[in-house]
N, C-alpha and C positions, 0 to 999 in steps of 0.2 A: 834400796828396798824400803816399802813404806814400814811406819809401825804395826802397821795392821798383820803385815805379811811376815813379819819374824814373830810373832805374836804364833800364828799358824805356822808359820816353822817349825814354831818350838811343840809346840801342841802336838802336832802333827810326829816328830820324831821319840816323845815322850809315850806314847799312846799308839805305836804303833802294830805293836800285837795284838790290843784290843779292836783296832782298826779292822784288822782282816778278818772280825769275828762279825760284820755289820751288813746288815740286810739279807739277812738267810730269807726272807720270802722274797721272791725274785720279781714275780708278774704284778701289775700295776693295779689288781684286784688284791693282791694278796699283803700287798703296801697297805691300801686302801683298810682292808677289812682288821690289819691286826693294830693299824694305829686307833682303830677306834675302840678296839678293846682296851686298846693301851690305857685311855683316858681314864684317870685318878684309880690306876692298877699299876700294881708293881712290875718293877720287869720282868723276874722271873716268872712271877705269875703270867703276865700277858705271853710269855712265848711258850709255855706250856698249853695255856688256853689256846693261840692260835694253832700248833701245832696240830693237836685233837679236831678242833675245828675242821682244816685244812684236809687230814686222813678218811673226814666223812665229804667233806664237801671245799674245792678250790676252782672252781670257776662260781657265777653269778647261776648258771643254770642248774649244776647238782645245788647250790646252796637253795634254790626256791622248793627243788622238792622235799627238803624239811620244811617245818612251821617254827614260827620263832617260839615258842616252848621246847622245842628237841634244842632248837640253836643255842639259847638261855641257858640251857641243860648242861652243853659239852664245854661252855666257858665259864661256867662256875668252877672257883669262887672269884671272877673277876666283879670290879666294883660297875653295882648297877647292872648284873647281867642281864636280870627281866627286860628292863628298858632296851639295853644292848641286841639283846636277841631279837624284840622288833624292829628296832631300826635297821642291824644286818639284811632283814629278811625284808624289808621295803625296797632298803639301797638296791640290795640282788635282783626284784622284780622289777624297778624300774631300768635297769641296765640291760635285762633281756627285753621288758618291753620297749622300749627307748633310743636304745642304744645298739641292739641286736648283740647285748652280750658283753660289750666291748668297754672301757675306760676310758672315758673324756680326757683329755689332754692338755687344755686350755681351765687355767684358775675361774673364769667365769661362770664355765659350765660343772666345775664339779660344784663352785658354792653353791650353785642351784638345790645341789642333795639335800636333805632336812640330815641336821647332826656333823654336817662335815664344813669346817671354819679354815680358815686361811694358814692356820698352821697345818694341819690333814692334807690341806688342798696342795699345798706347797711339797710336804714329805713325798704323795705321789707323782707328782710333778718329776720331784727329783730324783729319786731311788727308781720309783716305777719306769720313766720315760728319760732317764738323764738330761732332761731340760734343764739349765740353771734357775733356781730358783733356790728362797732363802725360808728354810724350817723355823721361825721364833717360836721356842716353847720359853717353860719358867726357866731354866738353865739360859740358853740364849739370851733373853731379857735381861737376869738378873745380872750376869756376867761380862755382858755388851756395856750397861752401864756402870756397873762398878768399878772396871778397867779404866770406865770415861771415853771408851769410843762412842758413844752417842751419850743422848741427854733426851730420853721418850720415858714419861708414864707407864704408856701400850705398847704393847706386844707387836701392834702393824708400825707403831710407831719405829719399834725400833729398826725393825726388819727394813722400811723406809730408808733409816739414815744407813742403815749395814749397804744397802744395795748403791748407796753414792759413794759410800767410802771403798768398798771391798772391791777388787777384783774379780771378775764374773766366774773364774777359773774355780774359788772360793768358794763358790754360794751355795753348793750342794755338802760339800765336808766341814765346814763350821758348824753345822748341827751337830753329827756326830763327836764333833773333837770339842765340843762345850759342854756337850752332855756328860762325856766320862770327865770330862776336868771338872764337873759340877759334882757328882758323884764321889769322886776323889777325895779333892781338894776343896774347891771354889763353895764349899756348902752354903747355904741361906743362912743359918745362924753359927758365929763362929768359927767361922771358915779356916781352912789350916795354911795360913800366912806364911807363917815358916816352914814350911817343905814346898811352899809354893816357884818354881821357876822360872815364872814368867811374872812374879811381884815387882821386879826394876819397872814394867810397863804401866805398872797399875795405881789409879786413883785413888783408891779405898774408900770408893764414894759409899758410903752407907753403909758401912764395916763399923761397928761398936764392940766387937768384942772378938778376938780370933784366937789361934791357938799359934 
């Protein structure tokens, strides 16, 4: 077994009640629409917001008969709603004009959307469509390289070297199982070392100070 893969083992067996608590929006619009809320919003907030959202409007065509100030409105206090709620309400009209409704399914055509970047484009990828594809968010990045499985700046960088190293099996639940280890444990300052389980693997690349 590679390092990589008892790495996710172990993740994967540590984190496994939280596991079955992931991807409560199911349809590839509703991937789409709650990750955007997500951005620089908390979680509990973002699935509150989506929730609301969701109850007035989950498909692209009830979402266009609001206007993005009603949309703004029902995701507040997410961060940046005002902006948030116009772009929802762009995305939703081009997918009905466009698209006839539907969710692109290829990385190419969703980066096309204004707002939605290769980690968004990836999340739907995978959750929405179970296509293998690799989620890099701050968790992913930070954690990918600290362990020392790659050596990327960026965020596509990393994802990059995850996708020669990982098995394709992988590429969709390493998001999830880096996220809660980021949460957890794995924090950006001070991370908690010592209750850490999977520390025998790990670099400590750019670790100054832990618990």
């Amino acid at each position: 077994m590679l390092e990589i893969e008892r790495i996710i083992y172990l993740l994967e067996s540590y984190y496994k009640k939280q596991l079955c608590a992931v991807n409560k929006f199911k349809s590839p619009y509703q991937v789409l629409i709650s990750c955007l809320i997500s951005l620089r919003t908390k979680d509990e907030i973002t699935e509150i917001a989506s929730e609301k959202l969701f109850k007035k409007a989950d498909t692209p065509l009830k979402m266009i008969k609001l206007n993005p100030n009603e949309i703004s409105k029902i995701i507040y206090p997410a961060g940046f709603y005002k902006r948030k709620g116009v772009q929802i309400f762009n995305i939703s009209k081009k997918l009905v004009e466009d698209y006839g409704g539907n969710i692109p399914d290829s990385i190419e055509e969703l980066l096309q959307f204004k707002g939605v970047g290769r980690k968004t484009a990836n999340l739907v990828l995978g959750l929405g469509f179970n296509i293998p594809a690799i989620c890099v968010d701050i968790h992913v990045h930070r954690i990918s390289n600290r362990l020392g499985l790659v050596s990327s700046a960026t965020p596509e960088g990393t994802e990059l070297q995850l996708m020669d190293i990982l098995p394709e099996k992988y590429w969709i639940k390493i998001n999830h199982l880096m996220v809660l280890h980021g949460r957890h444990i794995c924090k950006p300052v001070s991370p908690k070392c010592s209750e850490c389980f999977i520390k025998r693997y790990c670099n400590r690349n750019g670790v100054e100070k832990s618990r």
